[in-house]
Structure formats: C-alpha cells, structure tokens
C-alpha positions as CSV (number, residue, x, y, z in Angstrom):
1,X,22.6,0.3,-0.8
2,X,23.0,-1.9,-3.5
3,X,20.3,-0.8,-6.1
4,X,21.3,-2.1,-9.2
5,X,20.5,-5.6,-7.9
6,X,17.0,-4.4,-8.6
7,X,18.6,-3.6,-11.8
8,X,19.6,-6.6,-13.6
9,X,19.5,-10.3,-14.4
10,X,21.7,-12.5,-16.3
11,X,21.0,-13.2,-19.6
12,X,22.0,-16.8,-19.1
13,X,19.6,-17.8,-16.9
14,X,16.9,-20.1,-17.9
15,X,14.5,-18.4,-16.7
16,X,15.2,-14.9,-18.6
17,X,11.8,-14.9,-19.7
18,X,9.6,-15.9,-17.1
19,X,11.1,-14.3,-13.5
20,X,10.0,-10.7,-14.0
21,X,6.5,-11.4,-14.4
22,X,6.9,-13.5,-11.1
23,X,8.3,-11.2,-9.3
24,X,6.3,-8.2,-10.7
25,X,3.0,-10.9,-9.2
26,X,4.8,-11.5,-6.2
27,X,5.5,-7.9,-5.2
28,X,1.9,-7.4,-6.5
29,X,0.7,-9.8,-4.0
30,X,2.5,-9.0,-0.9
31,X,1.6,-5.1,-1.0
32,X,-2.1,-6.0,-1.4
33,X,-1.6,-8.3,1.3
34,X,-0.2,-6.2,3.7
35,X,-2.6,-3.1,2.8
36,X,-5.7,-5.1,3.1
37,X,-4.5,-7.0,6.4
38,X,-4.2,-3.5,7.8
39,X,-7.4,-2.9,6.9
40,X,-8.6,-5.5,8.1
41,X,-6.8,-4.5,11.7
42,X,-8.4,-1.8,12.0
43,X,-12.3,-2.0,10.9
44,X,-13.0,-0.6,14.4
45,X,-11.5,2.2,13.7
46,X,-12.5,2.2,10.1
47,X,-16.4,1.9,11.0
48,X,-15.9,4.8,12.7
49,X,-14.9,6.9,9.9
50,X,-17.8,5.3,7.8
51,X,-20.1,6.7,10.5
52,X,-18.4,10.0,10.1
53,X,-19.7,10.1,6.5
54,X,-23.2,10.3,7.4
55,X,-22.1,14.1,7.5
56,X,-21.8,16.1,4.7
57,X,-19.1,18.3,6.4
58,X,-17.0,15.2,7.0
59,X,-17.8,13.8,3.1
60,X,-16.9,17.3,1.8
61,X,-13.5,17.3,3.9
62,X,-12.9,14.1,2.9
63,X,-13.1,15.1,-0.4
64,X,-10.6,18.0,-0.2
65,X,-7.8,15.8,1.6
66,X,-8.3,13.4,-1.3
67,X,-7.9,16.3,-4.1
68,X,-4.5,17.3,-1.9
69,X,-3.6,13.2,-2.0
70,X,-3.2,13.9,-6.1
71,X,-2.0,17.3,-5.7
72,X,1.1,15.7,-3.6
73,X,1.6,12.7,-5.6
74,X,1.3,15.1,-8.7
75,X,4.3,17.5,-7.3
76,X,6.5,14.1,-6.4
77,X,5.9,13.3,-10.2
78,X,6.8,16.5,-11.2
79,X,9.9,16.1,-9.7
80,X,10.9,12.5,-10.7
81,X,10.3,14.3,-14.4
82,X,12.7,16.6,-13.5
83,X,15.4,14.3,-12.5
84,X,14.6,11.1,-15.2
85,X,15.0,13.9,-18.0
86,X,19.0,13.6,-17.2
87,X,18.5,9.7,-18.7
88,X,15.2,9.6,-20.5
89,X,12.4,12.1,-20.9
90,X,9.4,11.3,-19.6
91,X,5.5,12.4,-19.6
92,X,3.9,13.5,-15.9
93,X,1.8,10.7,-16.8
94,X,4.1,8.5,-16.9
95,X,6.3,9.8,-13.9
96,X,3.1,9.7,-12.2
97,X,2.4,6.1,-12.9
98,X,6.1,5.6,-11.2
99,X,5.0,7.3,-8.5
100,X,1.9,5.5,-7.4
101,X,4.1,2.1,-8.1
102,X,6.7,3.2,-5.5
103,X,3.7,3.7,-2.7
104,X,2.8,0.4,-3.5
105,X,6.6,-1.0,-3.1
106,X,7.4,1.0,0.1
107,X,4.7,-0.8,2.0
108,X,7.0,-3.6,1.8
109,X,10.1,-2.6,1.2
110,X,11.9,-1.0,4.0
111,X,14.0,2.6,4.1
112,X,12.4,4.1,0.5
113,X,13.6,1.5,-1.2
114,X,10.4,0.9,-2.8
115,X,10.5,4.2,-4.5
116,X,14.2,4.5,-5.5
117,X,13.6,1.1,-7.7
118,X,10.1,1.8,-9.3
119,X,11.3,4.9,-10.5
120,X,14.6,3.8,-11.6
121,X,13.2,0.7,-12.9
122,X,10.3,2.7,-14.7
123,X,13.0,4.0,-17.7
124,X,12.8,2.2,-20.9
125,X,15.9,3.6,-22.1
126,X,19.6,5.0,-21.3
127,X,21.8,4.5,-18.1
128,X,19.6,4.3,-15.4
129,X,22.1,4.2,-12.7
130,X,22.7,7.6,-13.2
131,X,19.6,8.6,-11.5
132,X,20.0,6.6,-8.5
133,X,21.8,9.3,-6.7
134,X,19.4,12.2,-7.4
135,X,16.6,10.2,-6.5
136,X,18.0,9.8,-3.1
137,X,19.1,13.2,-2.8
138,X,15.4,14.2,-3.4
139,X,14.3,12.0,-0.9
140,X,17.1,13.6,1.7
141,X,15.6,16.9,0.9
142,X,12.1,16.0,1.7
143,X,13.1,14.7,4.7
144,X,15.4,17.9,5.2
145,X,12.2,20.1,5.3
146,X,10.5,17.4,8.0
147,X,13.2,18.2,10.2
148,X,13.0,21.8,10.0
149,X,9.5,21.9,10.7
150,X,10.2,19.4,13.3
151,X,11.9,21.6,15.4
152,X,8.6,23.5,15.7
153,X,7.4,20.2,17.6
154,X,10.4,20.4,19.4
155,X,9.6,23.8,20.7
156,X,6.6,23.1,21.4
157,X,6.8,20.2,23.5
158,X,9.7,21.9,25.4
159,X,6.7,24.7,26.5
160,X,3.9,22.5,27.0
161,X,5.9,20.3,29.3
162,X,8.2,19.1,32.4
163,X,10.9,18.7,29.5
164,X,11.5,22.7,29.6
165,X,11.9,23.0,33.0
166,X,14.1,19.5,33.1
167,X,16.7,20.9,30.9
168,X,16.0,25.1,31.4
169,X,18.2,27.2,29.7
170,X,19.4,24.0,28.1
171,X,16.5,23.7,25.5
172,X,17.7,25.4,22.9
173,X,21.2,22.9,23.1
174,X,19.1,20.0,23.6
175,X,16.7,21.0,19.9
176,X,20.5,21.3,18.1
177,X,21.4,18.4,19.5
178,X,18.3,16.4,18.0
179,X,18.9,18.4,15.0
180,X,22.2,17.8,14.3
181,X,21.3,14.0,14.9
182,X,18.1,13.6,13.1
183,X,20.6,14.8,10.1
184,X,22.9,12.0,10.6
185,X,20.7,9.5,11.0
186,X,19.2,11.3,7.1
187,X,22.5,11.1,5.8
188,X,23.3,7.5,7.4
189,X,19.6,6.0,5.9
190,X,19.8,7.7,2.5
191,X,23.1,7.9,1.8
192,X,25.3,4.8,-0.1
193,X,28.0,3.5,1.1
194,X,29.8,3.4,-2.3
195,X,29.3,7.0,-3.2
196,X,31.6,8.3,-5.8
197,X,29.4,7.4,-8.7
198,X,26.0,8.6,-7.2
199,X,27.5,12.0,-6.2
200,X,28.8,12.6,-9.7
201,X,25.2,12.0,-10.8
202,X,24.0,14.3,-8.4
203,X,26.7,17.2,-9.8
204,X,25.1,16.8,-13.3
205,X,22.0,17.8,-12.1
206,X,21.5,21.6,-12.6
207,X,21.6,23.9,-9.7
208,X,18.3,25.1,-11.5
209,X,16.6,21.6,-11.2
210,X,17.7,21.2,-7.4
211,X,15.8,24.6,-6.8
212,X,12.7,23.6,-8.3
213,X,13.2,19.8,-6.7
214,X,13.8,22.0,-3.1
215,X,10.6,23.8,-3.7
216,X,8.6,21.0,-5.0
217,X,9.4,19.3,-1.5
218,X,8.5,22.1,0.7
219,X,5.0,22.3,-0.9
220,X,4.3,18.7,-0.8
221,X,5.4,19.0,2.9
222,X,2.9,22.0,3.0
223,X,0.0,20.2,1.6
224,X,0.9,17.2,4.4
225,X,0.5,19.2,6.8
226,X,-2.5,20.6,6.0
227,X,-4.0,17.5,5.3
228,X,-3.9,16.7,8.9
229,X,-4.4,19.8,10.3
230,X,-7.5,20.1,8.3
231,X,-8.7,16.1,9.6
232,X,-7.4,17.2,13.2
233,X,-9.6,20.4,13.8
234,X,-12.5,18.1,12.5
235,X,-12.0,15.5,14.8
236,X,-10.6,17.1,17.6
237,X,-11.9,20.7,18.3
238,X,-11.2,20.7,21.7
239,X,-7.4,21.2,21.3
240,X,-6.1,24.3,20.4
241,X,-4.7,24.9,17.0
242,X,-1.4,25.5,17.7
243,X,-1.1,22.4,20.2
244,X,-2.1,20.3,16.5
245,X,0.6,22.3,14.8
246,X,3.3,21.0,17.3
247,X,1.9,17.7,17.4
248,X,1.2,17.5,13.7
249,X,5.1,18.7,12.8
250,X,6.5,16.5,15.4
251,X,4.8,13.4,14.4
252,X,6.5,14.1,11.0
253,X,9.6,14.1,12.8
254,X,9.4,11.3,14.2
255,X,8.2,9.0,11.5
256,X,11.2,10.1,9.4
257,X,13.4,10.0,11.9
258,X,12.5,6.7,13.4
259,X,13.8,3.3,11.3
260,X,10.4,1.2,10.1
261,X,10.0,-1.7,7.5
262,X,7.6,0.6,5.1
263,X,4.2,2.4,5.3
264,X,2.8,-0.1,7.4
265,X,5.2,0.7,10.0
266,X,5.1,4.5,9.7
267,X,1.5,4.0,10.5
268,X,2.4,2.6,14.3
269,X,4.8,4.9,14.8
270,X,2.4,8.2,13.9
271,X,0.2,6.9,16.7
272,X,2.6,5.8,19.0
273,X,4.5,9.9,18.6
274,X,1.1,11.5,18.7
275,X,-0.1,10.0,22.2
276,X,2.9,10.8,23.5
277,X,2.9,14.3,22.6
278,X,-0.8,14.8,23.7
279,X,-0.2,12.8,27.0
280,X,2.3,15.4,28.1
281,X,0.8,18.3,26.8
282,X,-2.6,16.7,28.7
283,X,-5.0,16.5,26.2
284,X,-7.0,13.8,24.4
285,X,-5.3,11.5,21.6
286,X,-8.2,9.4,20.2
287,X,-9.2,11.9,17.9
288,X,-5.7,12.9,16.6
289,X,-5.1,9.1,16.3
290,X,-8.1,8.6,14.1
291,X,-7.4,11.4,11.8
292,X,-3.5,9.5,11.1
293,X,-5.7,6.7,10.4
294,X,-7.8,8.1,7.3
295,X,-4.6,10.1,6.1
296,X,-2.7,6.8,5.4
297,X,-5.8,5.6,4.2
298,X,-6.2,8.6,1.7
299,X,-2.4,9.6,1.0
300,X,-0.7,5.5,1.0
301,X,-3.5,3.3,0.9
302,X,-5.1,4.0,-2.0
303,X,-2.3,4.9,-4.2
304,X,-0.9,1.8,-2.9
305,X,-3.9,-0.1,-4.5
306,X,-3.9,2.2,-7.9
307,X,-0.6,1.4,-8.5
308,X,-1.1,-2.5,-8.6
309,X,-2.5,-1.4,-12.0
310,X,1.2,0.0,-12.9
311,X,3.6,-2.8,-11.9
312,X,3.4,-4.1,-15.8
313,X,4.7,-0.9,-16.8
314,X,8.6,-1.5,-15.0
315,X,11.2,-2.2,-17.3
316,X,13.2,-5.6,-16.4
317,X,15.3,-5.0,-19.8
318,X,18.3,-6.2,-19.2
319,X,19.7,-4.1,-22.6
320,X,18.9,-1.0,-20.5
321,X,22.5,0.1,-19.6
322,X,23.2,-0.2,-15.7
323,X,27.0,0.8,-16.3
C-alpha cells in the first residue's frame, strides 16, 4: 500500500489551497451517504429495534453496549497514543478524535485504509511516515486475537455439525489449516509490499509499548464480544449460550478474514456467517441477525456520524515531513 499518497500534494499546484477542503467535504459526503443509505435499507429491521425500546430492559441494555462502544474506541485511542508518541505526542482527546475520523473513513475506504490515514494524517508535526508501520502492525494484532478466538467457532461448528464427522479425526488438521491461512491472508492484507522502511518503524517501537498495544487489543476484542453476547441472549434466548459463543467468535472470523470494501460490507458478511452457522447447528438466525444489526449501529454507525465533526482536524500540511 501506497500511504503517503494520502500524504502529500505538490506545492505547485494551483490549487494548493483549496483541494483539501474538497476533499475533506467529499469524504465527508460519501461516508454520510453510505451510512444513512444503509439506514435507510434497513428501516424494517430498524422499526423493530425501536419497538424493542418500549422495554426498559432493552433501553437499559442498550445503554450498556453503548458505554462499551466508548470504552472500545477509548482503548483504540489509547493505543494510537501510544504509537503517535514515537512522532508527536498527543492527548487521548485528540487520539480519540482520530479514531472516530477513521470509523467514518473505513466505511468507504476498503482494507483499514480509512484508519491507517486519519491517524497518520491527524499529526501536526514530525515524520509521519514513521508511524505507518506500527499502525498496521496494531491492526494485524487485533486481527491476530480474532483468529485465535476464531478457532473456538471452528471447534464448535466441527461438534455441532456433519463437518466433524466429514473430516473425523481430520478436524483438528482441517482448524490448522484455516489457521495457518487466515494468517496469510492477515499478513497478505496488512502487510506492504515495500517493507523495509515500515519494519524499521516497527523496531523502534519498544517491546514495552507492543505489550501494552497486545493487551489493549485483546480487551477491545473482549468488550466485542460481549457486546453481542449480551444483544444475543436478549434477543435470542432460545439458543444456548455456548452455541452464541461459537457463533459470536466465528462471525468475527469471518468478517476479518473475508476481503469487503469497508463497514458497510462487513455488515453483509456478519449476517451472511451467522445464518450459516445457525443453519447447521439448526437453530433460528433472525434474532442473532438483528442483534449484528444494532451493534454496527452502536459500535460504526454512530462514531461514523461523530466523526464528520473531526474531518477539519487532519493535517494536509504539506511541511509535515513524509521522508
């Protein structure tokens, strides 16, 4: 990936002064279009939720998946801090503000693009190139945990149906197998193809940072994953706990796994893994389905909106060093 693209303009160009401001409205524009088109797609299921609200259970879980929402985007700000001190020190405030830009970016920008740039091109200051290769190396280790935990899907779908028996003693091949190719395809979407420069970025990044960036993923994969659990025992009580679990963790899986052009294409592909998972296991998805539905609405959705307010705040400078 060619990031500093994203970086930089020429100086010569006669319209030095007026192209980021059209392109910061443009972005602007499309996100808002494409989040409120998908809205718009899917009022059926949407006054469904709002009839859920007449409940004050539903209202008061609704509010705790909301005060996880900040919680996660709080921890992914915590750790952009971490890695933009190597260039520029920056406020959680700030870093937050970042954040919520790069929801709004990934919904239509493809492969985390969206969140590489808005953080990159949040820095006032300093040779921002330098944290391109961290910031996808955090991203690989987000995804990292989602594949770990994915297994437990695996595993579970290999019990629950005629995929066991298909393969028998082969299972536990067959889960490497996926394992070992869910990494490459990681690797293959997060990694650039001119290297050198990105991995010596990632070397001056302290072994004690990566820890705290390695735990900082795992908990925001914690708090995903009960998010859904939480909106899945609501909404569909009739299916055992640990069937969610496997569903919930292999869904995860697959959206990471799986190439799509942004959050709006993540969305299609939750569903899409979730009935098949519940079709074989023989139980109900409608409920399961519904409950991706107002996560993306609480976890991308929103921020995507809030961080319209933030586009301003990128730095198109082009006397911030890129060399």
């Amino acid at each position: 990936m060619q990031f500093n693209r994203y970086l930089t303009y020429r100086k010569s160009s006669s319209v030095i002064h007026y192209w980021p401001w059209v392109l910061k409205i443009g972005l602007a524009a499309g996100a808002f279009y494409y989040v409120a088109s998908k809205l718009w797609a899917e009022q059926v299921y949407l006054n469904k939720v709002a009839a859920l609200f007449a409940t004050s259970e539903f209202a008061a879980l609704c509010l705790i998946i909301t005060t996880l929402m900040s919680l996660n985007w709080l921890l992914e700000s915590k750790k952009w801090q971490l890695l933009a001190k190597q260039v520029q020190p920056i406020s959680i405030g700030q870093a937050f503000k970042a954040i919520l830009t790069g929801v709004l970016f990934d919904t239509i920008m493809p492969f985390g693009v969206g969140a590489v740039s808005s953080k990159v091109l949040s820095l006032t200051q300093g040779n921002r190139s330098l944290v391109v290769g961290p910031v996808i190396m955090a991203q690989g280790v987000q995804s990292l945990w989602t594949v770990l935990f994915g297994l437990v899907g695996l595993v579970q779908l290999a019990k629950m149906t005629t995929i066991g028996a298909i393969y028998g003693k082969q299972t536990n091949l067959l889960v490497l197998l996926v394992l070992f190719a869910a990494l490459i395809l990681i690797a293959i979407k997060f990694w650039p193809q001119k290297a050198k420069n990105y991995v010596d970025a990632i070397k001056k990044v302290s072994n004690i940072i990566w820890l705290k960036i390695i735990g900082l993923s795992f908990l925001r994969y914690i708090i995903f994953l009960v998010q859904l659990m939480l909106l899945a025992l609501y909404l569909a009580p009739q299916i055992p706990w640990v069937v969610l679990l496997g569903c919930i963790t292999w869904m995860f899986f697959a959206k990471t796994i799986v190439p799509k052009p942004g959050h709006l294409g993540a969305l299609g592909i939750r569903g899409a893994s979730v009935i098949f998972f519940l079709s074989l296991a023989g139980y109900p998805s409608a409920g399961i389905v519904l409950a991706t539905l107002i996560l993306w609405v609480i976890n991308l959705a929103i921020p995507s909106l809030a961080g319209l307010f933030f586009i301003k705040n990128l730095s198109l400078n082009p006397e911030v060093s890129n060399d």
